[in-house]
N, C-alpha and C positions, 0 to 999 in steps of 0.2 A: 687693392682693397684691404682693408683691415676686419675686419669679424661683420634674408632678405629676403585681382584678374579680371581677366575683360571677358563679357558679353560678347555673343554674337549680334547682338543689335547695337553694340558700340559705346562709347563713352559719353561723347554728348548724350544719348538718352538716358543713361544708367547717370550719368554727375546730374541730369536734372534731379529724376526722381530720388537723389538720395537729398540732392538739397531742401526737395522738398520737406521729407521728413526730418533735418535737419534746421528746418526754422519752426515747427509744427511741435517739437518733443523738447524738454528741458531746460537748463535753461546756461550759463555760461557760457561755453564756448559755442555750440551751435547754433544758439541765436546771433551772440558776439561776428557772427563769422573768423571767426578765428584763435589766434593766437595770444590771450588774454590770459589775465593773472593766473586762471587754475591751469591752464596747458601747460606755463611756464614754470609753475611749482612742479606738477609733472614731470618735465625734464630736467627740473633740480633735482626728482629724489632721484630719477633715472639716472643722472652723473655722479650720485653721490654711490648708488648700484655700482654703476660701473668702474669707479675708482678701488672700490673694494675687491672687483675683480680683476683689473688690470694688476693691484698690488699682489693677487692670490697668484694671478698665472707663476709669477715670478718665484712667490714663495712655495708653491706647490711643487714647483719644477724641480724646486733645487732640495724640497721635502723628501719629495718620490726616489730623489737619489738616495739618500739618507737613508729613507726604509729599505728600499731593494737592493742597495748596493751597488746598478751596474748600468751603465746607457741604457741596455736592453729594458731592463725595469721601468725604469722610465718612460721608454716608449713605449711597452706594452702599457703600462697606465693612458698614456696620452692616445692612443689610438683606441684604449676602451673610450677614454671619453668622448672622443671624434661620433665612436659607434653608436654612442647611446645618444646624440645629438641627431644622428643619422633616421634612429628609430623612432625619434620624439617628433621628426621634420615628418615624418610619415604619417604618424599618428593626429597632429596637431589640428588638421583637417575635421577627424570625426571626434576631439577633443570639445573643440570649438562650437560643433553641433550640438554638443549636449551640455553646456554651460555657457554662462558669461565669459567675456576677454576679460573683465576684471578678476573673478574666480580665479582665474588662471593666471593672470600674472601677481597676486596677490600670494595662491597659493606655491607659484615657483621660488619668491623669496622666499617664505616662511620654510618650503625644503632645504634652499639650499642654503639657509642661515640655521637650522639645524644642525645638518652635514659638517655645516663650520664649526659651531659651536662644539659639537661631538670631537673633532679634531682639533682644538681648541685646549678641550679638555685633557684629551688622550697624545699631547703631541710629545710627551718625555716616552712613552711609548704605544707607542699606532702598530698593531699589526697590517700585514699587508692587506688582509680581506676586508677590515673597515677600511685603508683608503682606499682599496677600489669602488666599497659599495659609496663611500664620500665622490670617488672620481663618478660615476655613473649619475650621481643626484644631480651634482652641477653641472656635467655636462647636456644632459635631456633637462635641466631647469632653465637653461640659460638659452636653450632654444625654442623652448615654449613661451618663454617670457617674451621673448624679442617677437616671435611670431605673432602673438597677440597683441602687444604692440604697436607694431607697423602698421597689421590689419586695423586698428584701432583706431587711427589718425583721423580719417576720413569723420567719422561717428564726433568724435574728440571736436573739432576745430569744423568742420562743412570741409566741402569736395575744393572748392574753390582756395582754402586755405591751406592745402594740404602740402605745396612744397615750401611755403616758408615754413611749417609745422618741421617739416625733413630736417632741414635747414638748421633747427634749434636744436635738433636731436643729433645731429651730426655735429653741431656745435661740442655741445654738451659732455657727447663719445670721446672727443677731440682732447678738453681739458681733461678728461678724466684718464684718458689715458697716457697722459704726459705724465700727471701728480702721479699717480699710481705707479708707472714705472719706476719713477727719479726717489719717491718714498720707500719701494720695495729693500734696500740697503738697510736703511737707518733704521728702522721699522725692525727691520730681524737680527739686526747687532744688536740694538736697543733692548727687545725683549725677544728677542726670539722668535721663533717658528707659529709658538702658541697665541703670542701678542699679534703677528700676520695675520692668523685664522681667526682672530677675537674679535679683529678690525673687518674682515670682509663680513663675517655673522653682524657685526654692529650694522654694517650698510646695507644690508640684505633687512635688517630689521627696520630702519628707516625708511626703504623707500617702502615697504610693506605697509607700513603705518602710515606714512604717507599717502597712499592709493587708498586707502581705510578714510581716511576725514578727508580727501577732495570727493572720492567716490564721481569720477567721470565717468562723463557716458563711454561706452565701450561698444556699441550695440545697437544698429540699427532696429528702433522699438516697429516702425510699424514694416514687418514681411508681408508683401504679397503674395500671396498664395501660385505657388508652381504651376505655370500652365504646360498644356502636353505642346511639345517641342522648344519652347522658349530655353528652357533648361537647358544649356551644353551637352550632347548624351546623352540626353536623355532616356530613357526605356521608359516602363508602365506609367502614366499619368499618376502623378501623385506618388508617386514613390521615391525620396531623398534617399540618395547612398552619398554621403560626407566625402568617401575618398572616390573618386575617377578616373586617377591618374590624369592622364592631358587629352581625354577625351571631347571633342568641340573646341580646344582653344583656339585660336587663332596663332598662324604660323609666326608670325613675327614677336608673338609674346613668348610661345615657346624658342625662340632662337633668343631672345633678352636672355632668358633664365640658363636656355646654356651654356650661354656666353658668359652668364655672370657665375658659373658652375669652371669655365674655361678658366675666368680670370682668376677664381681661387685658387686653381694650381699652379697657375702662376706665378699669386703671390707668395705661393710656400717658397719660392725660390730665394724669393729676399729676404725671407723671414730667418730660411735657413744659411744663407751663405751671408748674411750680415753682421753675425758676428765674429764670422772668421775673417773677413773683411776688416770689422776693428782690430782684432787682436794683431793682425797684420800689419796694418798702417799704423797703429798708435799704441806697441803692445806696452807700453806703459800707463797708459789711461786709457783701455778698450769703452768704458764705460762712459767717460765724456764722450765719444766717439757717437755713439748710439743714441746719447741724451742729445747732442747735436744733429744728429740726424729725424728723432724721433721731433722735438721740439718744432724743427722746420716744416715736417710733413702737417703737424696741427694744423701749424699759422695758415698752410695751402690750404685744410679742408674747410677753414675757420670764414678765408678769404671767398672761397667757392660758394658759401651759403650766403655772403652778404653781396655778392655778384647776382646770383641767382633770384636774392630778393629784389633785385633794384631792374633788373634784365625782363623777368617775367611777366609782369604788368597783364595777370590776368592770361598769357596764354601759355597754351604745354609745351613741354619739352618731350619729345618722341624718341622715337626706336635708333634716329640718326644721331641724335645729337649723343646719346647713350654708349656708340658703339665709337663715334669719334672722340671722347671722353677716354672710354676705355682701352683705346690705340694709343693715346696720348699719355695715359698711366702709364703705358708697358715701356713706351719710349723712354720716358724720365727713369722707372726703376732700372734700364738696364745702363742709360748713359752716367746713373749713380754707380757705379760698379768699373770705372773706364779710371781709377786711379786718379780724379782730378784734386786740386787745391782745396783746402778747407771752404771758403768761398764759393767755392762754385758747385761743390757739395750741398752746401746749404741751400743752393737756388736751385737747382736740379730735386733736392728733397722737397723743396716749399712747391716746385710744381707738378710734382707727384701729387705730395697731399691737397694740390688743388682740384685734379685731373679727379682723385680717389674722391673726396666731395662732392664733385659734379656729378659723377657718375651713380654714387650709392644715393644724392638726392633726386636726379632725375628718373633712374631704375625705380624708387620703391614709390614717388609720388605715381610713376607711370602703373606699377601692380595695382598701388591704392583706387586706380578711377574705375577698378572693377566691381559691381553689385554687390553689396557684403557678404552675401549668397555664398560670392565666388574667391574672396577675400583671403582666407584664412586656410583654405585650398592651396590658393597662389602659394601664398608666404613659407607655407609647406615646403611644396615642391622648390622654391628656389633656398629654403635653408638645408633641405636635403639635397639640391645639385652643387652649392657652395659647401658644406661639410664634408660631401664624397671627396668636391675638389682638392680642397686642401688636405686632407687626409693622404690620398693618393699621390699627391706634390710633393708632402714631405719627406715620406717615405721615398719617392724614387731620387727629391734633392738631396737629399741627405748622402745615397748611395752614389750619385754622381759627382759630388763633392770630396767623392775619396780620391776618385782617379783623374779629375778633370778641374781647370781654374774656376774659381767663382764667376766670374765674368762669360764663360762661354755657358754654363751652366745657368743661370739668371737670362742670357739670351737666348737659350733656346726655347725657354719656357715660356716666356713674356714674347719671344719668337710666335709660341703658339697663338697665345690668345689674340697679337696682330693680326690673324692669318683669320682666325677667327671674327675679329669684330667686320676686317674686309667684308668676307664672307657674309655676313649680317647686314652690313650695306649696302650688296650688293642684292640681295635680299630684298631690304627694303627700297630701293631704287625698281628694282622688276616691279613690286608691287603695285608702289602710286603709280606705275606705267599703263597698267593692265587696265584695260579697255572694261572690262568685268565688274571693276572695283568702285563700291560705292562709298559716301557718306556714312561715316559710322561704323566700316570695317575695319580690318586690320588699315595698320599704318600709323603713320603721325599727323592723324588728322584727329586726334583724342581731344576731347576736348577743347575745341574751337568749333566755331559756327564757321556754317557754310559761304563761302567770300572771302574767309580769313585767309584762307594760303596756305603755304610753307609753315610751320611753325620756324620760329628764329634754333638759331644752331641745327639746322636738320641739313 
């Protein structure tokens, strides 16, 4: 993976009645059913977002050096920002309660294009404590933004339209962060550090202004009023508390999340032992190494969303096909690591980033068929079990990378998350078994009617 809830009465009931209000409320996308000119502008300003922060990661990184002078510095930057991403996953729940998705993702650029611009200004010299308080804005901005986001799809496009909506957005990620990396060079020879930070503020400002004149819906307009037990957890009739932790969800949703909590640790693996990997095999052009590498994985996640489009035809993708996606990630990133030919490198990378596509469209279309209610809850809790992950990856890949080959190190970890999505499988195999289990429960029977079956890939 690269850089994500359901009712107890289940998804068919909860995708009707959002659809309903969904043909009933505004007017572009939810009526369109789907994925029409303003969705699509939206995922333009979104890549144009995220190219300003694929090029910052790079420039930030190698900033952070700069000021602090020492790996350590660096990492303690990087792991403030992890934390404060950690605190925002937490919070984003009763954020969400008390305002619009659009507020919120409107207000996260306008922060962290601030933060940019402050740095920007200040980059001939930055003390350490403004880039920390810069590291702390972007990193809880950038996970509030995505949170609201995701959660937003649904409202944005109808329930029905929601995994090619994934689909464009994974697109989107994709090119955005090819340019962004392969720009991050030229960009800071060219002007510098200050020119890097002027450019991420620029695209932070765009997509802001952007989200300002489409003004999509973000928000399901008509809530029905809380009945006593309906609510997950409920306690006192009539009494909303935003955060619940995983009180009432259903077991197989909680294993998606942390599983997709699992695969983030896993992916720190490759994240971190991939560039010792270039410098190794190509220590003369470490950097083509990585641009070949990263390029391939696009084209897989690129390829996985116009699969997805063409495959779906109207029904879901479940907790199986999810966990089989996510075996198949781990497979590819470790058989990328086995020393093979430029070639075969390339095709091993193209179906990682296939494998990593499928997964993060099937995963977040699967959180979206939850009640908006329950939405932004989800989106929390799995960009808080994905933040811990990789956070806790990096740190122990990094330290295992001292005494041990990248290759055993990249297997044991993508080791895990196999063991894990097994485990999730096995999971959901007991469940559709279970004599107990109805229509509309856990499982992968989300969104499809009754008679339909299996969903495909399950």
């Amino acid at each position: 993976m690269s850089q994500a809830g359901t009712a107890d009465a289940g998804e068919s009931s909860s995708g009707a009645t959002e659809g309903g209000r969904t043909g009933t409320h505004g007017g572009g996308e939810g009526q369109g059913g789907g994925t029409g000119g303003r969705f699509r502008a939206v995922v333009g300003a979104y890549a144009v977002s995220g190219y300003g922060n694929y090029l910052n990661l790079i420039a930030l990184s190698l900033f952070s050096f700069q000021v602090t002078g020492s790996a350590f510095g660096v990492g303690a930057l990087m792991a403030l920002r992890l934390f404060a991403g950690f605190l925002a996953g937490l919070g984003s729940a009763a954020l969400a309660a008390r305002t619009t998705r659009l507020r919120i993702m409107v207000g996260a650029d306008i922060s962290q294009g601030v933060a940019m611009t402050v740095l920007a200004l200040c980059a001939d010299r930055t003390p350490v404590w403004l880039l920390g308080c810069a590291v702390v804005v972007t990193g809880a901005g950038n996970v509030c933004f995505t949170v609201a986001l995701r959660s937003a799809v649904p409202a944005m496009v109808g329930p029905e339209a929601r995994t090619r909506a994934n689909g464009l957005l994974v697109t989107g990620r994709s090119i955005a962060t090819v340019l962004g990396f392969a720009s991050a060079a030229p960009v800071i020879a060219f002007g510098g550090y200050g020119a890097a930070f002027a450019l991420n503020a620029a695209s932070f400002a765009v997509c802001a202004v952007a989200l300002l004149a489409l003004r999509p819906r973000t928000d399901a307009e008509d809530q029905e009023p809380e009945e006593p037990g309906r609510e997950e957890g409920a306690g006192r009739p009539g009494r909303r508390r935003p955060w619940r932790g995983a009180a009432g969800l259903p077991g197989l949703l909680l294993g998606m999340i942390l599983l997709r909590g699992v695969d983030a640790l896993a992916s720190s693996s490759h994240n971190v032992a991939l560039p010792v990997v270039a410098h190794a095999a190509e220590p003369s052009a470490p950097a083509l190494f990585m641009t070949r590498f990263w390029v391939a994985w696009a084209v897989g996640t690129i390829a996985a969303h116009l699969v997805l489009k063409r495959a779906g035809k109207g029904r879901a993708w479940g907790e199986r096909a999810f966990a089989w996606g996510t075996l198949a990630m781990s497979v590819c990133f470790v058989a990328a690591f086995t020393g093979l030919p430029a070639a075969g490198l390339v095709a091993v990378a193209a179906c990682a980033g296939f494998a990593d596509g499928w997964t993060e469209i099937v995963y977040t279309s699967r959180l979206q068929a939850a009640p908006d209610r329950q939405r932004s809850r989800l989106f929390g809790m799995s960009a808080t079990a994905e933040t811990a992950g990789f956070a806790v990856g990096t740190v122990l890949a990094a330290a295992a990378l001292e005494a041990l080959p990248a290759l055993s190190v990249v297997g044991v970890f993508h080791g895990t998350a196999v063991l894990a999505a097994l485990f999730l499988l096995a999971f959901a195999v007991t469940t559709a078994r279970s004599p107990s289990r109805t229509h509309g429960s856990e499982g992968d029977t989300h969104g499809t009617r009754p008679g339909t079956g299996t969903p495909p890939g399950a």
